[in-house]
KEPATOR-792592 format. One record per residue (C-alpha): residue in three letters; x, y, z; residue number from 0. Coordinates in steps of 0.25 Angstrom, whole numbers. Layout:
// KEPATOR-792592
+------+-------+-------+-------+-----+
| code |  east | north |    up | pos |
+------+-------+-------+-------+-----+
|  Ala |     X |     Y |     Z | NUM |
...
+------+-------+-------+-------+-----+
END
This chain:
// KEPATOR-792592
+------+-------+-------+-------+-----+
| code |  east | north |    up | pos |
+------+-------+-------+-------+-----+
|  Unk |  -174 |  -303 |    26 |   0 |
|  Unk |  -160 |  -297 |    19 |   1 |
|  Unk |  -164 |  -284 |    28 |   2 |
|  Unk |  -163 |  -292 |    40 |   3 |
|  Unk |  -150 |  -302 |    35 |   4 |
|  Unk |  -142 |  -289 |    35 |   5 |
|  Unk |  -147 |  -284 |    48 |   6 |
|  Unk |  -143 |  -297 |    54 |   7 |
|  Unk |  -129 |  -295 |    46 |   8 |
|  Unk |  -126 |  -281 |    52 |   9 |
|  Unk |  -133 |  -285 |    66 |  10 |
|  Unk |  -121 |  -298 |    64 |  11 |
|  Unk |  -111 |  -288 |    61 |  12 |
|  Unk |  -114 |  -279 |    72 |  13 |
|  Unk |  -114 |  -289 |    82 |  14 |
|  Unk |  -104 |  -299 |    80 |  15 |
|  Unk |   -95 |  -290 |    72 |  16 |
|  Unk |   -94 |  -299 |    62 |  17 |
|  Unk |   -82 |  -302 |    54 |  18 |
|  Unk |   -69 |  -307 |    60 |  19 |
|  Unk |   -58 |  -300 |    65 |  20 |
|  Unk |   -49 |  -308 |    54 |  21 |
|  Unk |   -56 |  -297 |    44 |  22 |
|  Unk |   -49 |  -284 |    42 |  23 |
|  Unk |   -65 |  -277 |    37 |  24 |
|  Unk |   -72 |  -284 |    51 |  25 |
|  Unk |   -80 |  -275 |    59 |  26 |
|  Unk |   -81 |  -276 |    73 |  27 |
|  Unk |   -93 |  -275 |    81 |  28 |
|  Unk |   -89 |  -263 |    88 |  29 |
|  Unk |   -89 |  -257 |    74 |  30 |
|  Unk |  -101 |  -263 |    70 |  31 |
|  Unk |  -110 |  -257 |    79 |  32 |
|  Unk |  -103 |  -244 |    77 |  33 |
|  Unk |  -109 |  -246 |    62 |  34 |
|  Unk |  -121 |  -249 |    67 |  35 |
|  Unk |  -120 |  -234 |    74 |  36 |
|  Unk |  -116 |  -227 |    64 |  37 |
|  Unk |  -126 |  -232 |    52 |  38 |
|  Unk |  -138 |  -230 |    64 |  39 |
|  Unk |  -132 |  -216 |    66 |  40 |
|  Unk |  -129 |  -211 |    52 |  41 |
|  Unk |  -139 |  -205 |    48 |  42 |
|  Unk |  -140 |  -195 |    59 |  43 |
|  Unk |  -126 |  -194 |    58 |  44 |
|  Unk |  -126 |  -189 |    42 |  45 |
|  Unk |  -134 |  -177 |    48 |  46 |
|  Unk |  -124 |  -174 |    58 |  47 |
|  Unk |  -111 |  -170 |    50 |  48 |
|  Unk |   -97 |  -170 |    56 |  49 |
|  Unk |   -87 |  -159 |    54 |  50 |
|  Unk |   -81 |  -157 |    42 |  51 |
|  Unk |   -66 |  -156 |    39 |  52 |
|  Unk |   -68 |  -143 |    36 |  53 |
|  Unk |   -75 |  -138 |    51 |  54 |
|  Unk |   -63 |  -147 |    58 |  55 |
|  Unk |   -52 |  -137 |    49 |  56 |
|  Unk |   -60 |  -126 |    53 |  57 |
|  Unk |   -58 |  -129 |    68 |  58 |
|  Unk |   -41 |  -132 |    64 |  59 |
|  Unk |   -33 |  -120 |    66 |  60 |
|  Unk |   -27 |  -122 |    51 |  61 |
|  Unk |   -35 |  -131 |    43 |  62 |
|  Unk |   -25 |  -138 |    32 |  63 |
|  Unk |   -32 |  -144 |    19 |  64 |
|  Unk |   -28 |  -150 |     6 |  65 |
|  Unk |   -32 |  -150 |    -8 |  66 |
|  Unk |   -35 |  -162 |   -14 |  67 |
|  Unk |   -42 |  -166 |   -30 |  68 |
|  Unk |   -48 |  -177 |   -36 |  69 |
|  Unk |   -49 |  -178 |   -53 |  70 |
|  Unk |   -57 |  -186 |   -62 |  71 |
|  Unk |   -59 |  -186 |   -76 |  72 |
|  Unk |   -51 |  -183 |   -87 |  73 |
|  Unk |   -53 |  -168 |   -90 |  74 |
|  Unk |   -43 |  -163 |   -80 |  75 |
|  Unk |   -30 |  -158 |   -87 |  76 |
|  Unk |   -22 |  -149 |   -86 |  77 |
|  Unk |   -20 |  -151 |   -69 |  78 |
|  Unk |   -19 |  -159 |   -58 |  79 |
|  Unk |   -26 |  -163 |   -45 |  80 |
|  Unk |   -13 |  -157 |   -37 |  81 |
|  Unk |   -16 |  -143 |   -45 |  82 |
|  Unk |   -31 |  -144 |   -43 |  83 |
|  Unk |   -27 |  -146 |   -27 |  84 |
|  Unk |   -17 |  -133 |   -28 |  85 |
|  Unk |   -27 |  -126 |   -32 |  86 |
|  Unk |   -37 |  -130 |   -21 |  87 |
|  Unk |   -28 |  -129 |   -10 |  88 |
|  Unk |   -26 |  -115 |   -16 |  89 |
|  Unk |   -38 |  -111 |   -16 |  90 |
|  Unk |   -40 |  -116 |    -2 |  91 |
|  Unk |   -28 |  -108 |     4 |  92 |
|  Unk |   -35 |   -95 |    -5 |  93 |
|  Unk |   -50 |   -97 |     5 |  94 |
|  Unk |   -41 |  -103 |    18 |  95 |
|  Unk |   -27 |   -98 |    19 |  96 |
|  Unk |   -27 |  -103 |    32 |  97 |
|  Unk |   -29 |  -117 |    28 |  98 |
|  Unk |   -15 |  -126 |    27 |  99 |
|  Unk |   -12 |  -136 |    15 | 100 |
|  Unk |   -10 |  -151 |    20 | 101 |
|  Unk |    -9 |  -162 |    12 | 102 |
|  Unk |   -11 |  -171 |    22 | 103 |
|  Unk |   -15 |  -166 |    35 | 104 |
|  Unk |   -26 |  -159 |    30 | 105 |
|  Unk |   -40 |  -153 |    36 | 106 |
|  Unk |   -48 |  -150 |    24 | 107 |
|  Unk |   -46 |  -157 |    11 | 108 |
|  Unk |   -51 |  -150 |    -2 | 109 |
|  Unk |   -54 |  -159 |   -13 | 110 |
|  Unk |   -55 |  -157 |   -29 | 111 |
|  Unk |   -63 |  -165 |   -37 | 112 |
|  Unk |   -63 |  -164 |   -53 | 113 |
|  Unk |   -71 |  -174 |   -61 | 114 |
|  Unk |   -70 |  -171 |   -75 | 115 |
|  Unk |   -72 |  -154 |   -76 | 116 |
|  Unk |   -81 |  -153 |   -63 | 117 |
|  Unk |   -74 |  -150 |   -50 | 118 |
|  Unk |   -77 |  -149 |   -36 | 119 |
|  Unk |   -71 |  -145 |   -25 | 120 |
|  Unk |   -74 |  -150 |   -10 | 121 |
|  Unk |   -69 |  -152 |     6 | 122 |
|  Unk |   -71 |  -166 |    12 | 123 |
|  Unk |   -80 |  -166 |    23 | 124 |
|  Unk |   -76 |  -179 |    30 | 125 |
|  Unk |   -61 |  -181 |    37 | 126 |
|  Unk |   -61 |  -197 |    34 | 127 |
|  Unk |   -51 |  -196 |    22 | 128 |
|  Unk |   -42 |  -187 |    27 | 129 |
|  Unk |   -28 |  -194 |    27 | 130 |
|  Unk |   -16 |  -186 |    33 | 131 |
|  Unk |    -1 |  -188 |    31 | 132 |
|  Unk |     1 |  -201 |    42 | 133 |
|  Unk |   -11 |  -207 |    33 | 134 |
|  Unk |   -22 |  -203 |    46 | 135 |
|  Unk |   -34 |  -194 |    44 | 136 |
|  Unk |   -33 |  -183 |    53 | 137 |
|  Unk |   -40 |  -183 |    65 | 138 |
|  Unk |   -47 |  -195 |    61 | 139 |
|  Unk |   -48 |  -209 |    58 | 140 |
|  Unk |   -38 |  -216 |    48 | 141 |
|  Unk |   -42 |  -216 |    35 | 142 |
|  Unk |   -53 |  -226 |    33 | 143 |
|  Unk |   -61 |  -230 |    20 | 144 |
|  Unk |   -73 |  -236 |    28 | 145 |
|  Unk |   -76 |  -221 |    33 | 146 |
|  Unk |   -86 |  -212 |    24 | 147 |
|  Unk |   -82 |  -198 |    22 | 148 |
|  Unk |   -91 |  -188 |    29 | 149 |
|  Unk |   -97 |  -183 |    15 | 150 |
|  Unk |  -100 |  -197 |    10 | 151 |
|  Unk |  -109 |  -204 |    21 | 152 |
|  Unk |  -122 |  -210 |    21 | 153 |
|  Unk |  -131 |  -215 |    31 | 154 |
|  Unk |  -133 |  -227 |    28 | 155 |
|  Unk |  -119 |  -230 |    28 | 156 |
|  Unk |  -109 |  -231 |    39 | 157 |
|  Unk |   -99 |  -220 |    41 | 158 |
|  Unk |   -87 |  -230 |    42 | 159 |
|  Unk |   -87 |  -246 |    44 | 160 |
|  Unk |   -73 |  -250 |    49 | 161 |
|  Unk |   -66 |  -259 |    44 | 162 |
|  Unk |   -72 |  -260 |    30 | 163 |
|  Unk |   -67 |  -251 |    18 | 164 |
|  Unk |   -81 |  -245 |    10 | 165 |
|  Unk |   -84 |  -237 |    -1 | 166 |
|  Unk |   -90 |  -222 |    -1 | 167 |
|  Unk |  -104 |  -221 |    -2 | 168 |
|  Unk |  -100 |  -211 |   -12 | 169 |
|  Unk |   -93 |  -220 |   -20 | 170 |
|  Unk |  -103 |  -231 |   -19 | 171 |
|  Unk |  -114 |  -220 |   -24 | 172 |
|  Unk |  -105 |  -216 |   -37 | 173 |
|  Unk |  -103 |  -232 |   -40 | 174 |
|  Unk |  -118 |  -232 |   -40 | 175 |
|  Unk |  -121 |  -221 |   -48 | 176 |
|  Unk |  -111 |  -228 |   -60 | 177 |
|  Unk |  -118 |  -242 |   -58 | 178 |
|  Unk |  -132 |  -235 |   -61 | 179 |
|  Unk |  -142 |  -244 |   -53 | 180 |
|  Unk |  -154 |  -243 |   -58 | 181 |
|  Unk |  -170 |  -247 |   -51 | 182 |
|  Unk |  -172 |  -260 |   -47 | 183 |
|  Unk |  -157 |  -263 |   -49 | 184 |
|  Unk |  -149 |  -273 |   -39 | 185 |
|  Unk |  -135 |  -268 |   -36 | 186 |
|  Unk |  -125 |  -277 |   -29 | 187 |
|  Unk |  -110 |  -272 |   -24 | 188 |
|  Unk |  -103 |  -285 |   -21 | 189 |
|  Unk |   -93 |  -279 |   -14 | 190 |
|  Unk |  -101 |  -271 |    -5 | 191 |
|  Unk |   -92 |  -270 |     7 | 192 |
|  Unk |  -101 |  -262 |    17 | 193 |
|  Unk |  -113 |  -259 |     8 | 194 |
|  Unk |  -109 |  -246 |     3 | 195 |
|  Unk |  -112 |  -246 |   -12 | 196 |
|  Unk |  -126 |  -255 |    -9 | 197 |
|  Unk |  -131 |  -246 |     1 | 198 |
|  Unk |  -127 |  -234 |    -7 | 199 |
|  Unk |  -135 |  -240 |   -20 | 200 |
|  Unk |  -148 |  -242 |   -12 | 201 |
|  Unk |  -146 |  -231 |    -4 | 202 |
|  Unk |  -146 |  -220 |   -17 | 203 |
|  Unk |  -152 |  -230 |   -28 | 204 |
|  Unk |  -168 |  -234 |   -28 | 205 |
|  Unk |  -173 |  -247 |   -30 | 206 |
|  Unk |  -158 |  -256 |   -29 | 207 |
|  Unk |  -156 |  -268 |   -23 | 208 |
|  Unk |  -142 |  -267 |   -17 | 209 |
|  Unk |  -134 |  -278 |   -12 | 210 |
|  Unk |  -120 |  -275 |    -6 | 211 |
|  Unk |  -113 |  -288 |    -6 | 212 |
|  Unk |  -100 |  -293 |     2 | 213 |
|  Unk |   -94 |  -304 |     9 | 214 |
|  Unk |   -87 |  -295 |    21 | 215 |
|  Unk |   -93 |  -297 |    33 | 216 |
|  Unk |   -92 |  -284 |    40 | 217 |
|  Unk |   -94 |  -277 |    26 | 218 |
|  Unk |  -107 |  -285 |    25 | 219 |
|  Unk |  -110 |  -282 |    38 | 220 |
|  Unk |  -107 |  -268 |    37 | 221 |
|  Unk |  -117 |  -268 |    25 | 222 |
|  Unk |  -129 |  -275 |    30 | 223 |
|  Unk |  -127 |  -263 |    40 | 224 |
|  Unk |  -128 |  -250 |    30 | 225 |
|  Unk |  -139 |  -259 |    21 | 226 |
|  Unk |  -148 |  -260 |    36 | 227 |
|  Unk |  -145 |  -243 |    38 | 228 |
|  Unk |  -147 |  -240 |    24 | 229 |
|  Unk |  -162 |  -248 |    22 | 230 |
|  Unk |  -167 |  -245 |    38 | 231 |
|  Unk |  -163 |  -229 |    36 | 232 |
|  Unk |  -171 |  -229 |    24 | 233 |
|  Unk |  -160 |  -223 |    15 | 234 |
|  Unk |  -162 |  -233 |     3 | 235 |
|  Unk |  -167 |  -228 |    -8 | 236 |
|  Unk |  -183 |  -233 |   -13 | 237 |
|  Unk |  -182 |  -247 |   -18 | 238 |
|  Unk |  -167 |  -251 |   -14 | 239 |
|  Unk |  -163 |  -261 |    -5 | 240 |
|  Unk |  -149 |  -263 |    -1 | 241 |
|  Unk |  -143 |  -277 |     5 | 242 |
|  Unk |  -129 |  -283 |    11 | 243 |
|  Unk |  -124 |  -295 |     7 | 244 |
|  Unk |  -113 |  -304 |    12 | 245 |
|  Unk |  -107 |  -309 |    -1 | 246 |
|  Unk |   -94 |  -313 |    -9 | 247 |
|  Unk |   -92 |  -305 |   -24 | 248 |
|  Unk |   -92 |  -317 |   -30 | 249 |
|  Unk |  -102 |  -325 |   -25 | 250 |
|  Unk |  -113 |  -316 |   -23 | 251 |
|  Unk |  -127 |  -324 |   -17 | 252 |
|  Unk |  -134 |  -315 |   -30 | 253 |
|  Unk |  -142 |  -322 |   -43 | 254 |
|  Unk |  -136 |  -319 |   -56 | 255 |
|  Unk |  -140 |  -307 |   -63 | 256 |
|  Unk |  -146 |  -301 |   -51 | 257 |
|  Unk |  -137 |  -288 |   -50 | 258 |
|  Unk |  -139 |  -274 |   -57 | 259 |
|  Unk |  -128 |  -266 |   -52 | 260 |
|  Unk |  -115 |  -270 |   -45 | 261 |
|  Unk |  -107 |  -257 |   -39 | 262 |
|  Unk |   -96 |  -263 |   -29 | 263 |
|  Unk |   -83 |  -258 |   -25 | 264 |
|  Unk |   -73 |  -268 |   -24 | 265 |
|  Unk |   -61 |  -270 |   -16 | 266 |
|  Unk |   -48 |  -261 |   -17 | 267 |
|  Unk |   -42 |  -274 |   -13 | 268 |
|  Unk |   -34 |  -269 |     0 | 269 |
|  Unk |   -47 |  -272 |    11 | 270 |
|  Unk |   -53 |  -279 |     2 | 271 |
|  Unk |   -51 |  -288 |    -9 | 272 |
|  Unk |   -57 |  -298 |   -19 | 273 |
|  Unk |   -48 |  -309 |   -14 | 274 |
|  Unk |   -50 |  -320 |    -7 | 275 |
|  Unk |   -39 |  -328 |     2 | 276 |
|  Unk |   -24 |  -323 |     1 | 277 |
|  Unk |   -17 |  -316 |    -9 | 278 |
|  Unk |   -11 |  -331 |   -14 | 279 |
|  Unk |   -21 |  -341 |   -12 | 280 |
|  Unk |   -36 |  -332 |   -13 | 281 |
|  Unk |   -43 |  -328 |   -25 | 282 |
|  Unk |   -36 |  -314 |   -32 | 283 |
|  Unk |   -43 |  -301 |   -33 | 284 |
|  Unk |   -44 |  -303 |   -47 | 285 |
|  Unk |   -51 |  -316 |   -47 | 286 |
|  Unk |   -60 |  -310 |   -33 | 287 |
|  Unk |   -64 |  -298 |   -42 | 288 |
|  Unk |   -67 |  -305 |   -55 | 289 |
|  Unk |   -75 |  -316 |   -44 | 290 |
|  Unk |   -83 |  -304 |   -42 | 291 |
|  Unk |   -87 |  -299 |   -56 | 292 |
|  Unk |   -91 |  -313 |   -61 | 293 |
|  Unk |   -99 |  -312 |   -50 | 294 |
|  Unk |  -105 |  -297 |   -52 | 295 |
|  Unk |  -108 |  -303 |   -67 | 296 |
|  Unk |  -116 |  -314 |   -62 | 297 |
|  Unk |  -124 |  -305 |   -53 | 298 |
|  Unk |  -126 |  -293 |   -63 | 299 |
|  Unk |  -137 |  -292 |   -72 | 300 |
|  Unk |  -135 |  -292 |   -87 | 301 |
|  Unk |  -147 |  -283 |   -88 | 302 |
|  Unk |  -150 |  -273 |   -77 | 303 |
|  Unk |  -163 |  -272 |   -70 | 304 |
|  Unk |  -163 |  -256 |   -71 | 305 |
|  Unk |  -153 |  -249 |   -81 | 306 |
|  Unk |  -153 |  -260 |   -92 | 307 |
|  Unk |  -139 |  -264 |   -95 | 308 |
|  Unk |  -130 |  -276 |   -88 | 309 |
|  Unk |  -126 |  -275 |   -75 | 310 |
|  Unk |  -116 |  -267 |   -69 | 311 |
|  Unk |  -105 |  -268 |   -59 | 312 |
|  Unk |   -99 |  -254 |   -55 | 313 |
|  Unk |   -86 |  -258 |   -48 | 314 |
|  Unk |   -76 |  -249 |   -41 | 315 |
|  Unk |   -62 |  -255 |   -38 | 316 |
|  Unk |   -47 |  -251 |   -37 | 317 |
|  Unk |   -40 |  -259 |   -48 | 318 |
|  Unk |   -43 |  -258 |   -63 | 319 |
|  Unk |   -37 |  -272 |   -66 | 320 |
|  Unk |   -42 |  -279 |   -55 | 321 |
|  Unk |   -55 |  -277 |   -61 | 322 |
|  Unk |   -50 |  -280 |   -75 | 323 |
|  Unk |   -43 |  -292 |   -71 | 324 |
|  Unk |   -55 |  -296 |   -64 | 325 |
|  Unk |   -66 |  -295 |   -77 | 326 |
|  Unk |   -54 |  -303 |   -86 | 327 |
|  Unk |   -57 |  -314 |   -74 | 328 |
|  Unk |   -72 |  -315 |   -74 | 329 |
|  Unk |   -76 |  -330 |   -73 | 330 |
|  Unk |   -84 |  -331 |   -87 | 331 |
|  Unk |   -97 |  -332 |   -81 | 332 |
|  Unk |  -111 |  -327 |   -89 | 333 |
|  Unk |  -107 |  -314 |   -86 | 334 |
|  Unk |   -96 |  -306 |   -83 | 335 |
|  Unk |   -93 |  -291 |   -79 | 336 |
|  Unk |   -87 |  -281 |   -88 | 337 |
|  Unk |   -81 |  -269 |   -88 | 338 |
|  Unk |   -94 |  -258 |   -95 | 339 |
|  Unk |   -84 |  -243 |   -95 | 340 |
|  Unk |   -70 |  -239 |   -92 | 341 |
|  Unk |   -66 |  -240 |   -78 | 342 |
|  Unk |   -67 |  -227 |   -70 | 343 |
|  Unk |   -55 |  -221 |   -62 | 344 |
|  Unk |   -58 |  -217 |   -47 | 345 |
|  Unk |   -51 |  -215 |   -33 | 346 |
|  Unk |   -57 |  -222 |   -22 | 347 |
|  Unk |   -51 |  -217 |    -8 | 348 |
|  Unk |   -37 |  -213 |   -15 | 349 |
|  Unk |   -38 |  -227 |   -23 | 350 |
|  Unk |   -40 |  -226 |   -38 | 351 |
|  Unk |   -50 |  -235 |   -42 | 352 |
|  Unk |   -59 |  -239 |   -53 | 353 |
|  Unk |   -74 |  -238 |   -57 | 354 |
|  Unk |   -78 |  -251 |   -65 | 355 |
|  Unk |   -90 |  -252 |   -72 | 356 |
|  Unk |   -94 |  -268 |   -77 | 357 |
|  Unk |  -106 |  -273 |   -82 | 358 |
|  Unk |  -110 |  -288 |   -84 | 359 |
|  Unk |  -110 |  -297 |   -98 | 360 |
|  Unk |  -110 |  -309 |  -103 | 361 |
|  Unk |   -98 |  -315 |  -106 | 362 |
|  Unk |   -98 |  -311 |  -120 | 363 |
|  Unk |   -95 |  -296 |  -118 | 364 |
|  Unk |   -81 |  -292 |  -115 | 365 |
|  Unk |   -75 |  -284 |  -103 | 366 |
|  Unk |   -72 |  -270 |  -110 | 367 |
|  Unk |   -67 |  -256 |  -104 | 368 |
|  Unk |   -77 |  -245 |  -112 | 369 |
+------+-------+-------+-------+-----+
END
């Protein structure tokens, strides 16, 4: 029965288009069935790769690249990203003299990536990011976040969704792996836009139940789609199972204490947001987001089916006192979520962002940042 109420929500979307035109994240039907294609096709297309970056330089009389670096950790001293790309760019000139330095109109980005005392060294494959001086990618579209780089695809998720901002699969796997799910765990992300981080879960973990949960209409639509690709093209792991729901954060249709794991990425609050009504009159970010953790703390478990211990919420988000603010503004329920370790630093797309790991207690326990 739920196999078939999302089949009927993607066959809805598909045929009426459904959300209005008043929404800046609607999809058209047009676009829609264009979806439809391109998850029916993706798996033969993973098995037909496009050119590289690299092949189109080769075909350009002068390829022009740029060094760029990434750090993280706190072993580096001594030096910074702009010497690491010096010496990249020099090394590059020493194999291809040929080959011109642009910072922005570039052909071939070389990329450094330090994490603590590893590094590693690499060329992107896909051309999706690539942003030159006027803020266009060359030869290509406009810089979109609802397109998937070439090295980070899977087929049972669209290639692009227009309209609708969604997180890496990449990403998504790496939120996984620091929430732990564990057998016969149920795993919720409330903010689950197309269905990313859900069908991920059940996609590369066994036995979860995962639910992707939000009240966007074409988001919801959009992940009743990849949950229907995912479960017909056999590519969930034994045991999972993976469904869409169309549901607000804070009022979500589940039984307390029926959650294990909750692994969302919230809004940046520029396409989306936690708001409700106009900046005067609707409810704040703040009180949305802190609307939202009352309501992750009533579903979580205070004892976990699989791994023992209380339930957890592995959150990515932009601001560090949105969140803090949010926790202070819990409504005193039974439960309440609280912050288990420091938060962690990332960079999200250019956008620094934070890691936040909570777990739920009773009101007794106090919010505290390890």
């Amino acid at each position: 029965e739920e196999e078939e109420e999302e089949e009927a929500a993607a066959a809805e979307g598909e045929a009426a288009g459904r959300a209005t035109s008043s929404s800046s994240s609607s999809l058209t039907k047009d676009e829609l069935k264009a979806l439809q294609s391109d998850d029916s096709d993706a798996e033969s297309d993973a098995h037909q790769p496009e050119k590289t970056v690299v092949e189109q330089a080769q075909q350009s009389s002068t390829p022009k690249f740029r060094a760029s670096c990434v750090r993280g950790g706190s072993k580096h001293s001594g030096f910074r990203s702009n010497d690491v790309m010096a010496c990249m760019g020099a090394g590059v000139r020493q194999v291809f003299p040929e080959w011109d330095i642009s910072i922005h109109d570039y052909d071939i980005e070389v990329q450094g990536f330090f994490c603590e005392d590893s590094f590693a060294a690499a060329i992107w494959l896909g051309h999706e990011w690539r942003v030159n001086s006027r803020g266009k990618v060359r030869k290509g579209q406009d810089r979109n976040y609802n397109v998937v780089p070439l090295g980070d695809r899977r087929p049972y998720l669209a290639h692009s969704v227009p309209h609708l901002p969604r997180l890496r699969p990449s990403t998504a796997h790496l939120l996984l792996q620091l929430s732990n799910p564990k057998f016969g765990e149920t795993l919720l992300d409330p903010f689950g836009g197309v269905g990313t981080v859900a069908v991920e879960a059940a996609c590369s973990f066994p036995s979860l139940t995962c639910i992707s949960s939000d009240k966007d209409v074409s988001a919801y639509h959009v992940a009743c789609n990849h949950c229907g690709v995912a479960r017909k093209g056999g590519w969930l792991k034994p045991g999972s199972i993976v469904k869409s729901r169309r549901w607000d954060a804070r009022k979500l249709k589940l039984e307390d204490d029926s959650v294990d794991v909750i692994v969302s990425d919230l809004p940046f609050l520029n396409k989306c947001t936690f708001r409700d009504g106009s900046a005067k009159e609707g409810t704040s970010a703040r009180g949305g987001l802190a609307a939202s953790l009352s309501e992750m703390a009533r579903v979580l478990c205070l004892q976990r089916r699989g791994l023992g211990g209380a339930g957890r919420a592995t959150l990515l988000l932009q601001s560090r006192k949105l969140l803090l603010d949010a926790l202070a503004m819990q409504t005193k329920t039974a439960k309440n979520m609280v912050l288990k370790e420091a938060l962690r630093p990332v960079v999200i797309g250019g956008f620094p962002c934070v890691v936040a790991t909570l777990d739920v207690q009773p009101p007794s326990g106090e919010a505290r940042v390890e």
